[in-house]
C-alpha positions as CSV (number, residue, x, y, z in Angstrom):
1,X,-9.2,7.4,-40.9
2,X,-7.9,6.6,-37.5
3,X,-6.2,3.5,-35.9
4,X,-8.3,1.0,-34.3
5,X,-5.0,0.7,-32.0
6,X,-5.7,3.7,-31.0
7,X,-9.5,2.6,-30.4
8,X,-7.9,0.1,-28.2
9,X,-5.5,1.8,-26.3
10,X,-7.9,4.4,-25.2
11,X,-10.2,2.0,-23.9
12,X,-8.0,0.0,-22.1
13,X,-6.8,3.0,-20.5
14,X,-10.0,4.4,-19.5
15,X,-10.9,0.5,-18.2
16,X,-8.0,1.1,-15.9
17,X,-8.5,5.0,-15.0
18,X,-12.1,4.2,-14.2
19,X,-11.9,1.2,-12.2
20,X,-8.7,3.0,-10.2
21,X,-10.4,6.3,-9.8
22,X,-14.2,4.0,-8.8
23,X,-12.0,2.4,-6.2
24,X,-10.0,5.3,-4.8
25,X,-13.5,6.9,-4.4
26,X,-15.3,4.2,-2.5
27,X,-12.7,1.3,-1.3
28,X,-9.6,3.5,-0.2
29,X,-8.8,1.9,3.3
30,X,-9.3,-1.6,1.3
31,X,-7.0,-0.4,-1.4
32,X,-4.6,0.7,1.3
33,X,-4.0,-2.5,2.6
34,X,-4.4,-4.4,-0.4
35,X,-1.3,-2.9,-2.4
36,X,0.8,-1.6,0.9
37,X,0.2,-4.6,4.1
38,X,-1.9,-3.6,6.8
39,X,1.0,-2.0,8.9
40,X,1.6,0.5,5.9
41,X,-2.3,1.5,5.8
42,X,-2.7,2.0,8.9
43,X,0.2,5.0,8.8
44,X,-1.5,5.9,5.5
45,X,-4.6,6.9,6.9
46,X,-3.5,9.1,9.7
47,X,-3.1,9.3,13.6
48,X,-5.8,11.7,14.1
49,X,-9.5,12.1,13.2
50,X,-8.9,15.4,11.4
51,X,-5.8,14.0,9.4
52,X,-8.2,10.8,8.4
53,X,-11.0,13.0,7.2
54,X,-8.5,15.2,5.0
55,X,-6.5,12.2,3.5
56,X,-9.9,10.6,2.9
57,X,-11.8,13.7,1.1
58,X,-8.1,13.8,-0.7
59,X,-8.1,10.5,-2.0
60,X,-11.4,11.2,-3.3
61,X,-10.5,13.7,-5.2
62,X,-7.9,12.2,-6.4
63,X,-10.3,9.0,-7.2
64,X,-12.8,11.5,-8.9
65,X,-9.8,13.2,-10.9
66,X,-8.7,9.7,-12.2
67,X,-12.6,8.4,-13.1
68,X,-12.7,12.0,-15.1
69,X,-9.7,11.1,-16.8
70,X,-11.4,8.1,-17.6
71,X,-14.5,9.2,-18.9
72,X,-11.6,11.4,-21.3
73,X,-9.8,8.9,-22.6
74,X,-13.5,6.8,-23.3
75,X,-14.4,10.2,-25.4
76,X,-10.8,10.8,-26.7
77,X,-11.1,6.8,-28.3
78,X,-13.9,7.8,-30.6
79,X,-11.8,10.6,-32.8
80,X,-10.7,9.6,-36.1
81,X,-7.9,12.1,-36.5
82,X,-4.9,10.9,-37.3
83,X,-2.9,14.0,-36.7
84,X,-4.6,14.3,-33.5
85,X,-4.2,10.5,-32.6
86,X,-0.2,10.9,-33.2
87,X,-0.1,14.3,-30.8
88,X,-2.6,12.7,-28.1
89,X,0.0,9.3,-28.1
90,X,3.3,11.9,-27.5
91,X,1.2,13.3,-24.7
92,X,0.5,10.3,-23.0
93,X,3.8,9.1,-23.5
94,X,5.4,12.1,-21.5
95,X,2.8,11.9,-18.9
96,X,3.7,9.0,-18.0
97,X,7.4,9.7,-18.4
98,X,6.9,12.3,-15.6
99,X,5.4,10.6,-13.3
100,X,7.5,7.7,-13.5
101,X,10.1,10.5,-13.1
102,X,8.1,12.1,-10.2
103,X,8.1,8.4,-8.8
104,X,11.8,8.3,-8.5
105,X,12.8,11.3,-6.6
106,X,9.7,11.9,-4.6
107,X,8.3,8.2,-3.7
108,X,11.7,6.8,-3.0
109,X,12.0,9.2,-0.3
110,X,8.8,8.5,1.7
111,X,10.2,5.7,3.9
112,X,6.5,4.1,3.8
113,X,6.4,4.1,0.5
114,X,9.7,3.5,-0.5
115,X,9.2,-0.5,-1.5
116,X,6.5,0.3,-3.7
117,X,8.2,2.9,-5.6
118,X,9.9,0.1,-8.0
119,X,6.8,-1.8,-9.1
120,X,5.0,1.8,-9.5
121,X,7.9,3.4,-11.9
122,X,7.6,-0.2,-13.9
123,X,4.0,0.1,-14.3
124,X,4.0,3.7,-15.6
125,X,7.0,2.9,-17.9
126,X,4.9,0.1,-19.1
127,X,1.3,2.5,-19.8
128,X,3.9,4.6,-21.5
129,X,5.0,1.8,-24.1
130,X,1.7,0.8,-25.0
131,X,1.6,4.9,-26.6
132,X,4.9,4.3,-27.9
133,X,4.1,1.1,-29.8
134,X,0.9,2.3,-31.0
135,X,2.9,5.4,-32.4
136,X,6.3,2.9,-34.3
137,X,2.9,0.9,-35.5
138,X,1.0,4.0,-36.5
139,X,4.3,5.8,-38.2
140,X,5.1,2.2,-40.2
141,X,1.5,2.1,-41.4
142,X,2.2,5.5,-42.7
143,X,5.9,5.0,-44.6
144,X,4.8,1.6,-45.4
């Protein structure tokens, strides 16, 4: 029998992936200036028409990677393994280890980005908890 935390979690992280990937997709300029100020977008998008085109089919992909990852962890939410819920949290957990990791030595050094890079590594630290709680409340449901 699996954990309806588990149930939860997954959703709530698809909710996310898909509305970030939907947006990346469709909004990108919008989401630009949204989380970086106008000035910051601007230099985001490019200086020529050739490097707008390839940073916009980029951030599409990236979009459409993040809606797939979605649709995954929608699907992934719906297994009852146990065993299988336990190894899928450690996964996610390191994931977003990484990139919080990847954050810190690649974003700080992108001047641009640079004041972001904080409130990003927080974020990722915090997905990353929400495995880890789900995996202290899964392992004391199991010794209790």
């Amino acid at each position: 029998m699996g954990s309806a935390g588990f149930f939860l979690i997954c959703i709530l992280h698809s909710i996310i992936a898909l509305t970030c990937g939907a947006l990346m997709m469709f909004y990108t300029k919008e989401i630009y200036v949204f989380g970086h100020g106008i000035e910051v977008a601007t230099k985001l998008q490019g200086s020529t028409p050739h490097d707008q085109l390839l940073i916009q089919i980029s951030e599409s992909f990236s979009g459409l990677l993040l809606f797939a990852i979605g649709c995954l962890l929608f699907m992934v939410a719906f297994v009852k393994d146990q065993k299988f819920q336990s190894f899928f949290a450690k996964g996610c957990v390191l994931l977003h280890i990484s990139v919080a990791v990847w954050r810190v030595y690649i974003g700080i050094n992108l001047d641009d980005l640079a004041h972001d890079c904080l409130r990003q590594v927080v974020g990722d630290i915090v997905l990353a908890l929400s495995w880890v709680f789900l995996l202290v409340y899964s392992w004391r449901e199991k010794y209790d």
